[in-house]
N, C-alpha and C positions, 0 to 999 in steps of 0.2 A: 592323567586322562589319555583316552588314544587320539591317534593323529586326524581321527573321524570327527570325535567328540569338539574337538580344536577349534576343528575348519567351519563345524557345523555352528556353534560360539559366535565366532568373529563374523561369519557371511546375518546370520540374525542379527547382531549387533548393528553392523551396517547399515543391512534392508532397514529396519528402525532408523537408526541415523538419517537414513537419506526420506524416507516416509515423511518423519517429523520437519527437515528441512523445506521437505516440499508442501505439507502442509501450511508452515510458517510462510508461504512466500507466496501462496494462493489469500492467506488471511489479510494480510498485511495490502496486498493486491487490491482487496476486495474495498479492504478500509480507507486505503488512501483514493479508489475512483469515488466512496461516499461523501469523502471530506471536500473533495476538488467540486464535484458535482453541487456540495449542497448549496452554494455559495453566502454561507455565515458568517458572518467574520470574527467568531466570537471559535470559529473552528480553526483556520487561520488565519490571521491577520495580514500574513508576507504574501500570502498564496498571488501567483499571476491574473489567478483567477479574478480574485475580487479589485486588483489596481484597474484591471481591460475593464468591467462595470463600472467602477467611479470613472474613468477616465470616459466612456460610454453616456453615462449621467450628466457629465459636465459639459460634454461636447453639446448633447442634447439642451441642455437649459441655455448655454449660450445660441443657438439657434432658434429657439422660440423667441428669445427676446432683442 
């Protein structure tokens, strides 16, 4: 192939490489603010999120009573 054909190959290949990485890192982005926001626990369990709510809930019940 000529040295055209080459460069023209590997700079597409890339552009794709770099596309797909960025697509994966917008999705993944998108997915973890759903999971953090939704606050489930059945989505995670470790998450900081849901310990500050129960630690929240408990605070609360010891003060009403």
């Amino acid at each position: 192939m000529s040295p055209l054909t080459d460069t023209l190959l590997v700079l597409l290949t890339v552009a794709l490489a770099l596309s797909y990485l960025i697509w994966r890192k917008l999705r993944s982005a998108r997915h973890s603010a759903r999971d953090w926001t939704s606050g489930h626990a059945e989505v995670c369990s470790s998450c900081p999120v849901i310990k500050i709510h129960e630690a929240r809930n408990q605070r609360a019940s010891k003060s009403t009573t």
